[in-house]
C-alpha positions in Angstrom: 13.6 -35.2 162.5 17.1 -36.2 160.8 19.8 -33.8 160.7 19.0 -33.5 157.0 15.7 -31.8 157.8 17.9 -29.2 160.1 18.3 -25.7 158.9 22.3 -25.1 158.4 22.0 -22.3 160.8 20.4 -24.6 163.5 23.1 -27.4 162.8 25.3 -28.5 165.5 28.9 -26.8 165.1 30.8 -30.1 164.2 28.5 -31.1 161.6 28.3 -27.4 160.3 32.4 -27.6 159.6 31.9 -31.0 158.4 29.3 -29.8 155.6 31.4 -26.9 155.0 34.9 -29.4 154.3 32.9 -31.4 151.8 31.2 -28.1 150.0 35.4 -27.0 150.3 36.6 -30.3 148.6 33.5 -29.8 145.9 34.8 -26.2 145.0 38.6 -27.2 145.0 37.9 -30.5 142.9 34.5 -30.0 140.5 35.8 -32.8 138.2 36.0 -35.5 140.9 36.4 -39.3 139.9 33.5 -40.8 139.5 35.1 -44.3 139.5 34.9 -47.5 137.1 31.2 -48.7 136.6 30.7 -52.3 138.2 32.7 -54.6 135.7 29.6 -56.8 133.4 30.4 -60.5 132.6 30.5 -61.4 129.0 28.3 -64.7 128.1 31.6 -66.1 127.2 33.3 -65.4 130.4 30.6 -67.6 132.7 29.4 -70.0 129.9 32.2 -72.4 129.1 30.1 -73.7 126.1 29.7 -70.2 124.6 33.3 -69.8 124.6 34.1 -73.5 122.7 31.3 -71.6 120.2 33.5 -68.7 119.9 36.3 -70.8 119.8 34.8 -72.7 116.8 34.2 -69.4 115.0 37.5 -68.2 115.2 39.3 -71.4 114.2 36.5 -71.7 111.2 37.6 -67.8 109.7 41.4 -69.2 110.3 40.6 -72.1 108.0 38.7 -70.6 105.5 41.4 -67.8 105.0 43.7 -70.9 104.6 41.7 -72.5 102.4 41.4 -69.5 100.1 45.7 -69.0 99.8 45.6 -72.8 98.5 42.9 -71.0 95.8 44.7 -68.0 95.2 47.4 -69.7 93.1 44.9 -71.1 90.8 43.4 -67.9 90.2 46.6 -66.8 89.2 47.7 -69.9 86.8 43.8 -68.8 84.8 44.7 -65.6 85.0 41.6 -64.1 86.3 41.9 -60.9 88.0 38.7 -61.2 89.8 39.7 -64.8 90.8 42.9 -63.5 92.3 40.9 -60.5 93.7 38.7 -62.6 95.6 40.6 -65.3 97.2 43.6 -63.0 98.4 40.7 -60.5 100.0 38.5 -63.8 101.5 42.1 -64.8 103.7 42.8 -61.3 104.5 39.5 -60.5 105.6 38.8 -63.8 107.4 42.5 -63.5 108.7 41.3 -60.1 110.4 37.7 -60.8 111.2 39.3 -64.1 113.4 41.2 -61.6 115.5 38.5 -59.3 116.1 36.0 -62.2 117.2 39.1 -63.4 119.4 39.6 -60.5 120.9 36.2 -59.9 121.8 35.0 -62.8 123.2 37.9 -64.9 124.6 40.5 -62.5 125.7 40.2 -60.3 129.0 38.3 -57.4 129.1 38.9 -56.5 132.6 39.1 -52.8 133.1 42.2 -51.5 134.4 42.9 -47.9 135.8 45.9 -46.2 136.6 46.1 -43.1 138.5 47.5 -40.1 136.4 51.0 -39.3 137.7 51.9 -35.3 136.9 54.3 -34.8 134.0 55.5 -31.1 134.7 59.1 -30.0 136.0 59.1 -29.3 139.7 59.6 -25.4 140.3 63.4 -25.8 140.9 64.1 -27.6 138.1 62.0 -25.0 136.1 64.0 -21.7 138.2 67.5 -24.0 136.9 66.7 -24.3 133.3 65.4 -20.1 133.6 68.3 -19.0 135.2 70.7 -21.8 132.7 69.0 -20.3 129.5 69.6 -16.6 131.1 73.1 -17.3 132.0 73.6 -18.9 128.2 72.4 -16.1 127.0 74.9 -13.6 128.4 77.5 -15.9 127.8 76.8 -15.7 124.1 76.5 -11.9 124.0 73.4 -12.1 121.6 72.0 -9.4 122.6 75.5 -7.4 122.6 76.8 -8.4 119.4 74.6 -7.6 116.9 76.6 -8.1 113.8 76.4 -11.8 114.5 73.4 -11.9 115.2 71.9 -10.0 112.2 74.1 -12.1 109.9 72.9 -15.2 111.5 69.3 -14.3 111.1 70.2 -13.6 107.2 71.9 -16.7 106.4 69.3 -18.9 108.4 66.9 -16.9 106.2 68.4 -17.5 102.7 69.4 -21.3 103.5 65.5 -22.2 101.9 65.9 -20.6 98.9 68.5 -23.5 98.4 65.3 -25.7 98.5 63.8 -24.3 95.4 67.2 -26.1 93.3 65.7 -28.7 94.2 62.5 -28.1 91.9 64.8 -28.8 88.9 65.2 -32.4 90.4 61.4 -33.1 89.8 61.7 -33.1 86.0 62.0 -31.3 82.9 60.0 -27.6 82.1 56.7 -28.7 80.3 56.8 -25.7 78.0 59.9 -26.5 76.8 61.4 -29.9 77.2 58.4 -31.9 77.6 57.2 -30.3 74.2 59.2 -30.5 72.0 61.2 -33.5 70.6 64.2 -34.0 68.3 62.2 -33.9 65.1 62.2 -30.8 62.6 61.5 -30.2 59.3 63.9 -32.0 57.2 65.3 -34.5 60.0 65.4 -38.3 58.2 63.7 -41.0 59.8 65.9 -43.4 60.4 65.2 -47.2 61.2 66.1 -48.0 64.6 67.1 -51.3 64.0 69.5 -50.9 61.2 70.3 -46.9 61.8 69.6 -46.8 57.8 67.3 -43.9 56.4 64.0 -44.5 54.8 62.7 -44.4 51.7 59.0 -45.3 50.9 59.3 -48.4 49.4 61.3 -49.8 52.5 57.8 -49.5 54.6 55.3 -52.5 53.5 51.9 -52.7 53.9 50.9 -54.7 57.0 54.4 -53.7 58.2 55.3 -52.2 61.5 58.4 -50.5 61.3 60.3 -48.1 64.3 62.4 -45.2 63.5 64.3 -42.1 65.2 65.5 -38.7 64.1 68.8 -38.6 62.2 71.5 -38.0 64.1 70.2 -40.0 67.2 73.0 -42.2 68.5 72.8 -44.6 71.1 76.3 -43.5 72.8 74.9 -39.8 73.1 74.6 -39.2 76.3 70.9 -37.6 76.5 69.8 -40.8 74.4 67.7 -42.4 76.6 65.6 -39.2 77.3 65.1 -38.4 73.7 64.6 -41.2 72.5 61.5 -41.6 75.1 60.0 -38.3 73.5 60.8 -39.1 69.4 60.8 -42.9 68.9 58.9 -43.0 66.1 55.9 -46.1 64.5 56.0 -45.9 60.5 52.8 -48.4 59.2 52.2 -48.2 55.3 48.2 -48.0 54.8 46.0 -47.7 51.7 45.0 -44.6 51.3 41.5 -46.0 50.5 41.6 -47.0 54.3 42.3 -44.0 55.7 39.3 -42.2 57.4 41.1 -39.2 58.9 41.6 -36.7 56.4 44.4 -34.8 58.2 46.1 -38.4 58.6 45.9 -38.8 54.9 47.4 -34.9 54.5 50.3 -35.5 56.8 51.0 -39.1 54.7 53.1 -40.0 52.2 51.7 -42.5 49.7 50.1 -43.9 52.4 53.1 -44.2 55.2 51.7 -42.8 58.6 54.5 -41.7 61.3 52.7 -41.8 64.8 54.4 -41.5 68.3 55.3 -45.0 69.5 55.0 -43.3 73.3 51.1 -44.7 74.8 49.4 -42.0 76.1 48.5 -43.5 79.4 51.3 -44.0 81.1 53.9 -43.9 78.5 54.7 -47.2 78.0 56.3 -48.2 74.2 53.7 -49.4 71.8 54.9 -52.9 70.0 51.8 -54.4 68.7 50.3 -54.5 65.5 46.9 -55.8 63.9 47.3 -56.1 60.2 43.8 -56.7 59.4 42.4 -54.0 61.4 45.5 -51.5 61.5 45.2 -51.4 65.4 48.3 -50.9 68.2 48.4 -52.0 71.0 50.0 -50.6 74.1 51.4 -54.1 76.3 51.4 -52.3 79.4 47.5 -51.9 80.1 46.2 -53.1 76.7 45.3 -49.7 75.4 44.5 -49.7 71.3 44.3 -47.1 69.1 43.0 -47.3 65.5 45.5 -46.3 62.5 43.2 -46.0 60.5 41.6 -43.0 62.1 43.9 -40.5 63.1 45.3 -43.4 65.9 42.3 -42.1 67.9 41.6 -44.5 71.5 39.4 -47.6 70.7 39.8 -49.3 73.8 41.7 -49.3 77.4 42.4 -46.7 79.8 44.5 -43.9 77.0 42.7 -40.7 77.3 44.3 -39.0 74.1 45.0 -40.1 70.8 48.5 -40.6 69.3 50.4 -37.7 68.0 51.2 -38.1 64.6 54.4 -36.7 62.9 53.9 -34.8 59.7 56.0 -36.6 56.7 57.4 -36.4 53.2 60.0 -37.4 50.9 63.2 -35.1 50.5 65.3 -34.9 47.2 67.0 -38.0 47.5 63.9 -39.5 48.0 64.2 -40.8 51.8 61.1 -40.2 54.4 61.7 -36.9 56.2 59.8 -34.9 58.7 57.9 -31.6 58.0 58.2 -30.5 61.9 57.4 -31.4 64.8 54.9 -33.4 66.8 52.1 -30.1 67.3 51.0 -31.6 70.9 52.7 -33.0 73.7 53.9 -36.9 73.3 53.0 -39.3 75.9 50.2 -39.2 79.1 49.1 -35.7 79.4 50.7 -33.3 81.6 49.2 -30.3 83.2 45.5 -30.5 81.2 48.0 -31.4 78.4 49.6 -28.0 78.4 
């Protein structure tokens, strides 16, 4: 009969303490370290041909992401997004995919441990830093004098309110500024090119023609921000061609004012169809018919233009009749 098999109270008394030390140890240490698992051999790491395979593979992603760069620029010359797309994602991909296949099947994959050293202050140096911050404390009569320390506690509190100047920094009010433009009723519209006012017979048919508020001058200081809001695309239709009846209401003899600003990302419109009255927005190729209240025909613009209400004045010059009625430019906040 093995001492297993023994009762504990019929065990010997050394081997009754020794039971009791390891069911001690247990108890103090229930998390013990189990230890690394025996280390397994890749196929790589005992077959010298599988690793010239793996070899092979790795060098063959390497080439082919070379081979696509040397592609890439012909993509570019056709200028075919997909083309350019594809090559520059085939070297990248085969560029990372290498590495990965490298790493694991050629390089070491030996387990290595390292026993976990404690991190934690010793209990003196913990009783020094107590007694330093205590001591500090005194020193600084905190606790005594209180009309520092409640003033300090109300300027640490007020300091973020300075954060909320800041908001000003992150552009203009919507409801106010990003509204409304420098056209009212009765402002000219000037041509931007010779700072002249209009008149109808200055716009042509088939003509594209840019204009800005009177008064607009390119050494005013705010020019540059206005002018992003109220520049200003005059085109001279039939009014036989006009679909949009409030277009043809807000007219004059067929002269259409719409905002030159693109919708999607504001970009300046600077492209005109005669033959089918369309714009077109450079930036992402966004086109709006003319023809039909400058509604979106094509490309990522998710509103129509705004168009500027028009007429003639006593002298006979183009003037406006207010302002745009909806925000100019990409849409902000649901567009108001």
């Amino acid at each position: 009969m093995s001492s297993q098999d023994i009762p504990e109270e019929n065990l010997p008394a050394e081997q009754d303490h020794a039971h009791g030390a390891v069911a001690t140890a247990d108890e103090e240490n229930p998390f013990a370290d189990p230890g690394l698992p025996p280390h397994e051999h890749r196929i790589q790491d005992i077959d010298e041909r599988a690793a010239k395979r793996s070899e092979r593979a790795v060098a063959f992603l390497f080439t082919v992401s070379m081979l696509a760069i040397f592609v890439f620029p012909i993509g570019h010359l056709s200028a075919m997004n997909f083309a350019l797309g594809l090559t520059l994602g085939v070297a990248l991909f085969c560029i990372g995919a290498g590495a990965v296949h490298w790493a694991r099947t050629l390089m070491s994959d030996v387990e290595i441990a390292d026993d976990r050293h404690p991190i934690e202050a010793s209990p003196e140096v913990r009783a020094k830093v107590h007694a330093d911050f205590r001591q500090g404390a005194a020193e600084s009569g905190f606790g005594r004098r209180k009309l520092i320390r409640n003033t300090m506690f109300g300027a640490m509190a007020l300091v973020p309110l300075s954060g909320v100047m800041l908001l000003g920094g992150l552009g203009p009010a919507p409801k106010t500024k990003l509204r409304h433009t420098m056209w009212a009723k009765g402002k000219r519209l000037v041509n931007m090119n010779t700072g002249q006012p209009l008149r109808p017979e200055d716009v042509a048919v088939g003509s594209l023609t840019f204009a800005m508020p009177d008064g607009m001058s390119e050494h005013d200081e705010d020019f540059q921000n206005e002018i992003a809001k109220a520049a200003l695309m005059i085109v001279r239709l039939q009014p036989d061609d006009i679909k949009d009846k409030r277009e043809l209401d807000w007219s004059h003899q067929g002269v259409v004012a719409y905002s030159k600003i693109c919708t999607h990302v504001g970009c300046p419109i600077s492209l005109y169809e005669q033959q089918t009255h369309h714009v077109l927005c450079p930036c992402h190729q966004s086109t709006f018919d003319l023809t039909d209240g400058a509604r979106v025909i094509f490309g990522p613009a998710g509103h129509a233009l705004p168009q500027l209400r028009i007429g003639v004045d006593s002298e006979g010059y183009l003037q406006a009749l207010g302002d745009f009625e909806e925000p100019v430019g990409p849409a902000f906040w649901e567009r108001g």
